[in-house]
C-alpha positions as CSV (number, residue, x, y, z in Angstrom):
1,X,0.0,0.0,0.0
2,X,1.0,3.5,-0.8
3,X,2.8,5.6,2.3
4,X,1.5,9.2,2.0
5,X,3.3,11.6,4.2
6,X,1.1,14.7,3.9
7,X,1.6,16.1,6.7
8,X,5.2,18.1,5.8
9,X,6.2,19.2,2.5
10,X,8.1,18.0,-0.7
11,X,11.0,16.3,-0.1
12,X,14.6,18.8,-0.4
13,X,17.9,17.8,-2.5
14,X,19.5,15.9,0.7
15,X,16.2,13.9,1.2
16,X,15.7,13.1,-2.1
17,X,19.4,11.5,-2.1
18,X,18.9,9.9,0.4
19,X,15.1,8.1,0.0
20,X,17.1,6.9,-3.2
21,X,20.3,5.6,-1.5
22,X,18.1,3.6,1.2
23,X,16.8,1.8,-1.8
24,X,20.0,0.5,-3.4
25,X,20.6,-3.2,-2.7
26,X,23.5,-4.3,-0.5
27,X,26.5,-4.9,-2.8
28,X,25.4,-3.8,-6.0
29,X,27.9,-1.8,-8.4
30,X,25.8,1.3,-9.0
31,X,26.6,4.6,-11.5
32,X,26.2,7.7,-10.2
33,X,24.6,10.4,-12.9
34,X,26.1,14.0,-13.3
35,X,24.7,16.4,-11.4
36,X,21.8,15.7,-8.4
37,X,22.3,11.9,-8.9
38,X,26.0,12.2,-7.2
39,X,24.9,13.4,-4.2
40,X,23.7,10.0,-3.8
41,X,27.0,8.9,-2.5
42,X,27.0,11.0,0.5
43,X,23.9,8.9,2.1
44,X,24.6,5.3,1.5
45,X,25.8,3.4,4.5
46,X,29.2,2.3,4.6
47,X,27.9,-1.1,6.0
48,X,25.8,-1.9,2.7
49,X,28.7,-2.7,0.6
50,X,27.8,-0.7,-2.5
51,X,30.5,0.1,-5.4
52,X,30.7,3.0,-7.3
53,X,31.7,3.4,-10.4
54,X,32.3,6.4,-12.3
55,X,32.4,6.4,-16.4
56,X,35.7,8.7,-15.8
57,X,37.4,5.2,-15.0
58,X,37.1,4.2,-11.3
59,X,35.6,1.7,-8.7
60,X,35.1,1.9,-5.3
61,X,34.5,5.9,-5.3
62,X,33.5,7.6,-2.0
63,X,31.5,10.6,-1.0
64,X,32.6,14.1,-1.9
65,X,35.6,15.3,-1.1
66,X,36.0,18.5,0.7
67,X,38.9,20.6,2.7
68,X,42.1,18.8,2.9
69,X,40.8,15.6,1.4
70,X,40.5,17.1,-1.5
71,X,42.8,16.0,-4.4
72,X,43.1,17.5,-7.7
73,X,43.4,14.6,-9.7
74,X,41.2,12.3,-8.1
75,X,37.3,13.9,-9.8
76,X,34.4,12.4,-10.7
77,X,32.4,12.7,-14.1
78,X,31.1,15.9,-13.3
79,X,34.4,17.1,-12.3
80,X,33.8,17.3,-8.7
81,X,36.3,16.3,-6.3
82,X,35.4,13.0,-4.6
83,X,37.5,10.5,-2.0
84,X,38.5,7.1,-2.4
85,X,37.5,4.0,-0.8
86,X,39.8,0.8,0.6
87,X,40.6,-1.4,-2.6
88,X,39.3,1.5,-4.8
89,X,40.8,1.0,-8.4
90,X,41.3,3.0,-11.7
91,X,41.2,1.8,-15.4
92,X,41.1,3.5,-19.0
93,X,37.8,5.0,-20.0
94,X,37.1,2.4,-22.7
95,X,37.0,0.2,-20.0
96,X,35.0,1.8,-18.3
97,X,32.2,2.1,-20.9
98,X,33.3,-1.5,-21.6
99,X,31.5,-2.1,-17.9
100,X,28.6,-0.3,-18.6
101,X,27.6,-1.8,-22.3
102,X,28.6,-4.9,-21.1
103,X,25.7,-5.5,-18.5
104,X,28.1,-5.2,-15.5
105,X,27.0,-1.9,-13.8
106,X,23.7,-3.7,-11.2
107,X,21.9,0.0,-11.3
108,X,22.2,3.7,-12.5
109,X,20.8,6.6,-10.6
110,X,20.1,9.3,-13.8
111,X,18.6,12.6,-13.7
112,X,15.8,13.4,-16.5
113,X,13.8,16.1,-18.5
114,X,11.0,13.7,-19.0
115,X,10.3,10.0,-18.6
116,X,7.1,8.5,-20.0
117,X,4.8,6.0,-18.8
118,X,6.4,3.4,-20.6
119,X,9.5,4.2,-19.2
120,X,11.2,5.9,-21.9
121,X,13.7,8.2,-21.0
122,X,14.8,12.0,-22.7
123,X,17.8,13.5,-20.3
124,X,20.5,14.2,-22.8
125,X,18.7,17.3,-24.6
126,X,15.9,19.7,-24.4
127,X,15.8,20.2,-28.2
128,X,15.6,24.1,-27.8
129,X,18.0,26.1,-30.1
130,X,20.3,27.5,-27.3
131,X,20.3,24.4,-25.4
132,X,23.3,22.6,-25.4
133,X,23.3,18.6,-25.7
134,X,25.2,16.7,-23.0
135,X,24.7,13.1,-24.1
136,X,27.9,12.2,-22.3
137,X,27.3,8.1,-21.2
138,X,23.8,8.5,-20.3
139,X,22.6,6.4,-23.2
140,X,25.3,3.6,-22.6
141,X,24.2,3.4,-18.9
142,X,20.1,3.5,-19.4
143,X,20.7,0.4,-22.1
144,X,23.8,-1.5,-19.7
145,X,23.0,-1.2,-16.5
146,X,20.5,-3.8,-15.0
147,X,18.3,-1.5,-13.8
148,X,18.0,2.5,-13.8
149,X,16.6,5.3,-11.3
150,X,15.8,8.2,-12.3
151,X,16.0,11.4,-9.6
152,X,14.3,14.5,-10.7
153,X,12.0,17.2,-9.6
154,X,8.3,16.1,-10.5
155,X,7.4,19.4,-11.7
156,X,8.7,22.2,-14.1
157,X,8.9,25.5,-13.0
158,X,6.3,26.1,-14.2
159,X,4.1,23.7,-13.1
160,X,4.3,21.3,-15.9
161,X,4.9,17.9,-14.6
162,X,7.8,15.6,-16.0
163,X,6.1,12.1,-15.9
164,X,4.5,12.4,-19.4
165,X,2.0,10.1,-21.6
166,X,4.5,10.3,-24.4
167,X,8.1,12.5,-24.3
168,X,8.6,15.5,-26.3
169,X,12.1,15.4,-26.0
170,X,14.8,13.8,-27.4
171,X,14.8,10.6,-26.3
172,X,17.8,8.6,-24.5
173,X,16.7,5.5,-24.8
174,X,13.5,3.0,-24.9
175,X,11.6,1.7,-22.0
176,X,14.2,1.8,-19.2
177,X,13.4,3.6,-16.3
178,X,12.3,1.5,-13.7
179,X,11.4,3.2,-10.9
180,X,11.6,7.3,-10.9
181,X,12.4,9.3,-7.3
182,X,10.9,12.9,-7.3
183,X,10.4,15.4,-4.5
184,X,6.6,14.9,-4.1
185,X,6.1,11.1,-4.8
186,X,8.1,7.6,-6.1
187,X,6.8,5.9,-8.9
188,X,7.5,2.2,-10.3
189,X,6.7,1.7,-13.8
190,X,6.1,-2.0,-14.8
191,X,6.1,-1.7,-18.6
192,X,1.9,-1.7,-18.8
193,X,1.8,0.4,-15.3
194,X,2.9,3.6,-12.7
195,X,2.3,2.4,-9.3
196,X,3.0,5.2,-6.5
197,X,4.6,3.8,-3.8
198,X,5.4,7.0,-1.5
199,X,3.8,10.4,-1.7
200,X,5.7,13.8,0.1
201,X,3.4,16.6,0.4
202,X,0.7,15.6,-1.4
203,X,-2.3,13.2,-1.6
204,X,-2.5,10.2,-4.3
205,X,-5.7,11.8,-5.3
206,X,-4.3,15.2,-5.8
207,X,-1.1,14.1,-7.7
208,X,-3.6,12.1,-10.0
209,X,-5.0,15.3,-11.0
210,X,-2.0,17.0,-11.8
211,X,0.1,14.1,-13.7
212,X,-1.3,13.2,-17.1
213,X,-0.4,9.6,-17.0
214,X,-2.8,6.8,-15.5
215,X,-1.2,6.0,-11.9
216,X,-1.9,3.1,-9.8
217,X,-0.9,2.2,-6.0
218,X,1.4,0.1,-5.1
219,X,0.4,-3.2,-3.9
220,X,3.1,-4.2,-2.2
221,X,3.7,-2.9,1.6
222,X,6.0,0.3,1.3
223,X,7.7,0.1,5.0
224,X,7.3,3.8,6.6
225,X,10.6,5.8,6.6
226,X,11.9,9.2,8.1
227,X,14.2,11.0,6.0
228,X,15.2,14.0,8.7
């Protein structure tokens, strides 16, 4: 059954990271999107045994680095210092797309413009003149990796929300997203279905009347979490 917390507000950045990171099976080898998807790897537990890989060409990654800790040459995809874990270990970038095309990377936390109900994803490229396309290995990642998350904000800023019938957008790639983390709810698409499991903020009735796409609730028991 669907957990609606309605008695707060959306969830912020930090909260968001870390609803996502509590989700992440113990021991998986997970990928790390640019941008709000990195700060993933400040919240998981050091206990869970997760590896992160970075398409720059390293496992074994560790949260962001700051003050003393942090190095120069030691950055992430986004160019953002990060730290180093024990038995952490570099390799050329080839082989690191190598890993991700090859089925090898369990899960991949992406951000998005839009994702439909299918589960088709447009992240690379909002097809406006003066935009400027960042494929980078989004596309090698959303086909590779076992499974794929999507963290995003439900909403444009001008209200229109990102969960779509259909994108509009250049797509990435074809039916991949498999479940999608927003500020106001979680969704899991099943391929003929968008079952809510958790709303933030908001009702299930009133997010069905402001998202265009059939949703459904979650059958399965969603365990109740704090996020503070």
């Amino acid at each position: 059954m669907i957990v609606e917390h309605t008695d707060r507000g959306p969830l912020g950045r930090d909260e968001m990271a870390r609803v996502v990171a509590a989700d992440i099976p113990r021991g998986a080898y997970v990928n790390l999107g640019i941008g709000q998807p990195t700060t993933v790897g400040d919240h998981l537990p050091p206990y869970a045994g997760i590896t992160l890989h970075t398409e720059n060409g390293m496992l074994g990654m560790g949260p962001a680095a700051t003050g003393d800790a942090i190095d120069p040459d030691l950055i992430n995809a986004g160019k953002f210092p990060v730290t180093e874990l024990p038995g952490a270990s570099y390799f050329h970038h080839a082989d690191s797309f190598a890993m991700m095309r090859g089925g090898h990377i369990d899960l991949c936390v992406l951000g998005a413009y839009q994702v439909s109900a299918s589960g088709d994803l447009a992240n690379w490229h909002t097809g406006e003149p003066d935009a400027i396309p960042a494929v980078g290995g989004a596309m090698d990642l959303a086909v590779g990796a076992k499974q794929v998350f999507v963290l995003m904000s439900l909403f444009t800023r001008t209200g229109e929300p990102k969960l779509v019938r259909e994108c509009t957008y250049p797509l990435t790639a074809l039916r991949c997203v498999d479940r999608i983390y927003t500020d106001v709810a979680t969704f899991e698409i099943t391929g003929d279905q968008v079952l809510v499991r958790e709303t933030w903020g908001i009702s299930f009735d009133e997010l069905r009347s402001r998202v265009d796409v059939p949703l459904t609730v979650a059958r399965q028991e969603v365990a109740e979490r704090h996020v503070h």
